[in-house]
N, C-alpha and C positions, 0 to 999 in steps of 0.2 A: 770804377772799373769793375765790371763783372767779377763774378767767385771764380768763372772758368778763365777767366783770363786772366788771372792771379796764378790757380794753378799751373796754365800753364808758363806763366812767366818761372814761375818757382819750379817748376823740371827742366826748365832750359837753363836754369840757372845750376842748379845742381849736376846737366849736363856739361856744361861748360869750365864748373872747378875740375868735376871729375876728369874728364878731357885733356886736362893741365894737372893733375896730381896736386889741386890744390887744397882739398879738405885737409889735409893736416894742418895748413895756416889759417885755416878758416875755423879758428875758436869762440866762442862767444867774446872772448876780451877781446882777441884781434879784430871781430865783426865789430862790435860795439865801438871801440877806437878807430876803427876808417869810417863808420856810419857820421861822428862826431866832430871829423874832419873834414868830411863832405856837406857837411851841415854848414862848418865853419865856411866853407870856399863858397855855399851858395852866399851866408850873409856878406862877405868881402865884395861882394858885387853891388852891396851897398853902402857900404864903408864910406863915411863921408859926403854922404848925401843930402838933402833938404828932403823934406817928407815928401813934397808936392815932386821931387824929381822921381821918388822909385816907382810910380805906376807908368810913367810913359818913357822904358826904356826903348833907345833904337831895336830896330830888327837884328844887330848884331849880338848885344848886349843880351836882350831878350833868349837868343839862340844860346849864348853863353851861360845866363843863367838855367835854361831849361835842361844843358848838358850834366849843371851840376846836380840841380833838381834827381835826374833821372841815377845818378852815381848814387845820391844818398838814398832813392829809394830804393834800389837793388841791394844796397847793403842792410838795411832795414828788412826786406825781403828776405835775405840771406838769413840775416841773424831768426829771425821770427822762424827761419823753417828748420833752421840746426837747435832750436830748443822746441824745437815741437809746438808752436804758438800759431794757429791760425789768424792771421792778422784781420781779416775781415770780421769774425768774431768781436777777436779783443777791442778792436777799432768802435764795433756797434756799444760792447757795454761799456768801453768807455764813457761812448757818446749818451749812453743812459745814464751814467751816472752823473756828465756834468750839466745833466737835463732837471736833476733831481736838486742838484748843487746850486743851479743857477736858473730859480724857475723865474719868467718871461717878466713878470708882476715884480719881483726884485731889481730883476737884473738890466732890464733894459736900458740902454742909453748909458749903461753904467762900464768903469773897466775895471774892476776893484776882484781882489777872489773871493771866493764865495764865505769866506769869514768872516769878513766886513761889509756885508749882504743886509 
């Protein structure tokens, strides 16, 4: 997803609490515990699965999961903009650091953390 279409996903988000008088329940704890629950509801969508069953869910299933998918990422959105965290940023040096953590010549074919590298 684009920078711009972060931002603007993150003012219509911020439109929308505002809209509802919802920033005062929108704390970093309360973000951070519905990000966590929304997380939890996409994996329930695999709860009891065979590994070869979760990549060809129906079209329903799929849409259900995608629903949750989208919950937990507005609320991840939320929280990253009520502490001030550009997530496209933090996202990249993340991704630098587990570049450096887990370089290709180690890591490949491998699932292990980068400790036991």
């Amino acid at each position: 997803m684009a920078t711009d279409a972060l931002e603007e996903l993150t003012l219509a988000l911020r439109r929308f609490a505002a809209e509802r008088d919802w920033e005062q329940f929108h704390t970093p704890k309360n973000l951070a515990m519905a990000l966590m629950i929304e997380a939890a509801e996409v994996a329930e969508h695999f709860q009891w699965t065979g590994a070869g069953d979760t990549a060809a869910l129906s079209d329903e299933k799929r849409q259900a999961v995608a629903l949750e998918i989208g919950d937990t990422f507005l609320y991840l959105l939320r929280l990253a903009d009520r502490l001030g965290i550009e997530i496209a940023t933090a996202a990249r040096t993340k991704m630098d650091i587990n570049a450096a953590r887990y370089p290709v010549e180690k890591a490949f074919g491998r699932a292990v953390k980068y400790t036991e590298l």
